[in-house]
C-alpha positions in Angstrom: -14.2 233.1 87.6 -13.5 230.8 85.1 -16.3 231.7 82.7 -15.4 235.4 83.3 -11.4 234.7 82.2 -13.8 232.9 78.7 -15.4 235.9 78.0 -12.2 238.2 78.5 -10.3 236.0 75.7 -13.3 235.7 73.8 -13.3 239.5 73.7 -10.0 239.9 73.5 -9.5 237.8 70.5 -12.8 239.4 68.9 -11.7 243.2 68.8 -7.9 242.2 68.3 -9.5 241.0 65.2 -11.0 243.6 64.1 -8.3 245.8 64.4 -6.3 243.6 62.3 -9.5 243.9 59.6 -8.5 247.6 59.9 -5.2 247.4 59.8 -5.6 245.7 56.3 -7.9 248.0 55.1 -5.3 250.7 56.4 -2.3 249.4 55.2 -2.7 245.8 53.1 -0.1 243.1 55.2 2.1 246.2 56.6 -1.1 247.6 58.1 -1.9 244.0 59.5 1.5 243.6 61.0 1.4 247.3 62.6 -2.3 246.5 64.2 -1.0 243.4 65.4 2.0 244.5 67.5 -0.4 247.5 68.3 -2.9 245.3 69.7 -0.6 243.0 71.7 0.9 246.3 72.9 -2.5 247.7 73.8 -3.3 244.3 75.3 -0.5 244.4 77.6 -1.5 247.9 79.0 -4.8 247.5 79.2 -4.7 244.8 81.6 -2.4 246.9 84.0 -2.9 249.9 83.3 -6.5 250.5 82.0 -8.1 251.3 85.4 -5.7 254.3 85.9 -6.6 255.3 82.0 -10.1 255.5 82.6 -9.6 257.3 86.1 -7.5 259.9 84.4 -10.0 260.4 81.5 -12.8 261.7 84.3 -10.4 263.8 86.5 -10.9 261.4 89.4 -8.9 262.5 92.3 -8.7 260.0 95.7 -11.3 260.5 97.8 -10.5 262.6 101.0 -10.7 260.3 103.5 -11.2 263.0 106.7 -14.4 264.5 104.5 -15.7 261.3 103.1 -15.1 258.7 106.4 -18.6 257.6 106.4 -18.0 256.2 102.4 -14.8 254.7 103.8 -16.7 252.9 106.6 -19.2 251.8 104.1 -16.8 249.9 101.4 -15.0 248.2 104.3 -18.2 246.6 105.7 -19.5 245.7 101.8 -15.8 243.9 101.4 -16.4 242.2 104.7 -19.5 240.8 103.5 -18.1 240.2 100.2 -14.7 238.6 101.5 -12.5 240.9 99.5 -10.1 243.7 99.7 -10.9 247.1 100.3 -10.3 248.5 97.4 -9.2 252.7 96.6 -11.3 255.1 96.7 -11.8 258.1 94.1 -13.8 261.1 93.5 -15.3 262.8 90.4 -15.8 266.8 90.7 -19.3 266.4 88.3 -22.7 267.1 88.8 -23.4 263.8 87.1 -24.8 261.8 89.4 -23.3 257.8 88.5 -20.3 255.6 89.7 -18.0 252.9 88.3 -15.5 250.3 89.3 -12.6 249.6 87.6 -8.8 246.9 88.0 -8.3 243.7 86.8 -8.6 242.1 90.2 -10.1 242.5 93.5 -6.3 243.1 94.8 -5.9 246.2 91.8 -9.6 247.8 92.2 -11.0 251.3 92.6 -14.4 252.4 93.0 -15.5 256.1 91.7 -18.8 258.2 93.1 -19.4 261.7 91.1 -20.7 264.5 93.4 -23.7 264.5 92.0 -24.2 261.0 93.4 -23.7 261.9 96.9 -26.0 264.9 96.2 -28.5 263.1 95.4 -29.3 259.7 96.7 -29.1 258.9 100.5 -26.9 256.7 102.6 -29.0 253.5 102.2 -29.4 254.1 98.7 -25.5 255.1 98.4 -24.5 251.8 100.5 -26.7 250.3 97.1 -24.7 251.7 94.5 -21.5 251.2 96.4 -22.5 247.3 96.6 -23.3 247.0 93.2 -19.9 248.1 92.2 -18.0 246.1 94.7 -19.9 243.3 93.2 -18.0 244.1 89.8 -15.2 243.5 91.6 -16.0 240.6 93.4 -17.3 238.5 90.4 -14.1 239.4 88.4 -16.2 241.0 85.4 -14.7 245.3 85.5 -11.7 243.6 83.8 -14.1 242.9 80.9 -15.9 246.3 80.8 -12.2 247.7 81.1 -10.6 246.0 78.3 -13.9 246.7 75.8 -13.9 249.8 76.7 -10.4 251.1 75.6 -10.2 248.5 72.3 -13.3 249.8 71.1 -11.4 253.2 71.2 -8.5 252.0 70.0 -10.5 250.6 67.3 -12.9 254.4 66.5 -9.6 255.8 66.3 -8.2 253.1 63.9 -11.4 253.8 61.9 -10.9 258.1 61.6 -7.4 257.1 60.6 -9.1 254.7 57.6 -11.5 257.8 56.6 -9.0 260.0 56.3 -6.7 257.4 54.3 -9.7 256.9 52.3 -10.3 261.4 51.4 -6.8 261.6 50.7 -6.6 258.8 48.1 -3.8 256.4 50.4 -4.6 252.6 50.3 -2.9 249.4 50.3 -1.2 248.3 47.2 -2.2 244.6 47.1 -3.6 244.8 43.6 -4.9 241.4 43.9 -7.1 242.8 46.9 -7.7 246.2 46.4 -11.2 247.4 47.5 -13.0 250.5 46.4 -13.1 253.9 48.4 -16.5 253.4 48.9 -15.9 250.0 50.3 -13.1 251.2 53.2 -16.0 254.1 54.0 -17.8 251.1 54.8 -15.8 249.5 57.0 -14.6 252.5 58.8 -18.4 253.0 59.6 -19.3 249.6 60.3 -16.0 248.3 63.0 -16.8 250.8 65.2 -20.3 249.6 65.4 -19.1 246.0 65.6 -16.8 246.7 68.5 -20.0 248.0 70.1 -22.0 245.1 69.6 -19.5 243.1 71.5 -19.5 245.3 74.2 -23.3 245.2 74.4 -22.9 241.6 74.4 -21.2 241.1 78.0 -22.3 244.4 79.7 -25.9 244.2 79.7 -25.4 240.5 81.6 -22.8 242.2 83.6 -24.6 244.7 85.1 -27.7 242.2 85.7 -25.6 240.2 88.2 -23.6 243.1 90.0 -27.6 244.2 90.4 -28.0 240.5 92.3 -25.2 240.0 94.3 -24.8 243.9 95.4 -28.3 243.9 96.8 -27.4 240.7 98.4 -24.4 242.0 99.9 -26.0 245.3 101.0 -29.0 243.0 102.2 -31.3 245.8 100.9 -32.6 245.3 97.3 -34.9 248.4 97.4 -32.2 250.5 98.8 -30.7 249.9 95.0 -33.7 249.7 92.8 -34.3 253.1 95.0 -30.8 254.8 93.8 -31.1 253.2 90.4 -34.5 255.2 89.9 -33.3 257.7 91.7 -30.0 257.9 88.7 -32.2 257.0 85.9 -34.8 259.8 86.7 -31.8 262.6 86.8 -30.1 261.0 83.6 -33.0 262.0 81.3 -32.4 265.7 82.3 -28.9 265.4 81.0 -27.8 266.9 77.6 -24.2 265.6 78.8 -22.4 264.0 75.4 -19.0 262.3 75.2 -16.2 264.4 74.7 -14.0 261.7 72.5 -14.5 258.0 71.7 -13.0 257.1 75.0 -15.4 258.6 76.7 -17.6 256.8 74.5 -16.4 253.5 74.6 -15.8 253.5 78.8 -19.9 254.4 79.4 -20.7 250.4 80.0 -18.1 250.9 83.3 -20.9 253.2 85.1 -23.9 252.0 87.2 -26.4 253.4 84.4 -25.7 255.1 81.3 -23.5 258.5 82.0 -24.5 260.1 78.5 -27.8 261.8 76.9 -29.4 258.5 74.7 -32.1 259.5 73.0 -34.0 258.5 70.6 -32.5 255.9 68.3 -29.1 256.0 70.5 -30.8 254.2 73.5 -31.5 251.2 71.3 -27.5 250.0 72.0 -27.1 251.8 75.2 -24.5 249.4 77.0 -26.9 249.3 80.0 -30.0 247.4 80.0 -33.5 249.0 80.4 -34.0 250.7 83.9 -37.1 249.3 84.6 -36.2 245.6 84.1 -33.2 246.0 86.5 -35.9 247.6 88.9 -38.7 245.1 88.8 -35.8 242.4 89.5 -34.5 244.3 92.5 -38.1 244.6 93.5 -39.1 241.1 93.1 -35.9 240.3 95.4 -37.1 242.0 98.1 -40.6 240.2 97.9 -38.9 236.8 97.9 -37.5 237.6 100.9 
């Protein structure tokens, strides 16, 4: 827990940062001051609010309980074994086959399953997927992927708003510190990818150790690495894009990547390679 609330400041202080970079680049000292109160603001609701943010983004709508019981049944005996709350429950009306966790806390957490997902794996493999994500919350990390995700878009939006500063001629008027066109383009390009890195950074770990401890919870490693092959084999069929940045930036909250990353994009997917997370699954079950 502790190293967790580490890597939250250390992130937090990290893309705060570079939105200030962009807010000088935007504005000289009154664009630093504006992306300053803007990022404590967007600090504030991020922690209490981001988890309903990123539920509203996918049109997730609570999962009926009467139709769904045997999911229900499922999270309740996965928080027993994890000594947690139960947390809510919600539903995404996609063919997409994935699921993702989100709250700053096990006491403010919801877990997500897609239709597709309950298409398409079975109730072992399900029970898999759902302990992976109630592993999120039970290490304390979904705050992490929460916060990165809707910085990051805080930050690609900061970075339209310098490109556009930079076509219609605006800029700061610090002559002591004025900087080219060429030079904002630059930076407009490169923040973005710099918020990514970060999020790279924690999430490829993150989703390593929910791997673990869900399959230890669920007492069934191949029951995972079985949905996770299951997920990765239908996510290479999917021409699905995001539709904004936020999409974008919230990807690293799903169990594998929820987006078509081909070619030179799958290099800084936020999820790390499939048949890693497999083998280690795998190599659980024979240590058993």
């Amino acid at each position: 827990m502790f190293l967790n609330s580490i890597k939250t400041a250390a992130l937090l202080a990290g893309l705060s940062g570079l939105m200030l970079l962009m807010g000088h680049w935007i504005g000289g000292n009154s664009g630093i001051l504006f992306a300053f109160i803007f990022s404590l603001l967007l600090n504030f609701v991020t922690y209490f609010y981001s988890d309903k943010i990123v539920l509203a983004m996918y049109g997730a709508k609570p999962l009926d309980q009467s139709r769904f019981q045997y999911i229900y049944d499922m999270v309740q005996d996965l928080c027993d074994n994890a000594k947690m709350p139960m947390p809510k429950l919600w539903y995404l009306p996609t063919s997409m086959a994935n699921a993702f966790a989100t709250g700053r806390n096990p006491q403010h957490a919801s877990v997500a399953v897609t239709q597709g997902i309950l298409d398409l794996l079975t109730e072992d493999e399900l029970r898999g997927v759902l302990a992976h994500e109630i592993s999120h919350i039970k290490n304390r990390d979904i705050l992490i992927g929460t916060i990165a995700a809707t910085i990051a878009t805080a930050i690609g939006y900061l970075a339209n708003m310098l490109q556009w500063a930079v076509l219609l001629g605006y800029g700061h008027n610090d002559r002591d510190n004025r900087s080219s066109g060429l030079g904002a383009l630059v930076v407009a390009i490169v923040m973005p990818f710099a918020a990514m890195l970060i999020q790279l950074a924690v999430s490829r770990a993150r989703e390593y150790q929910a791997d673990e401890s869900g399959a230890h919870h669920c007492h069934d490693p191949l029951a995972l690495a079985s949905a996770l092959e299951k997920l990765h084999d239908a996510g290479k069929h999917s021409r699905t894009q995001p539709s904004s940045p936020a999409q974008a930036a919230s990807a690293s909250l799903f169990i594998v990547y929820p987006f078509s990353g081909k070619g030179m994009m799958s290099l800084f997917s936020t999820h790390p390679p499939m048949e890693k997370r497999i083998e280690r699954l795998r190599k659980m079950a024979g240590m058993r």
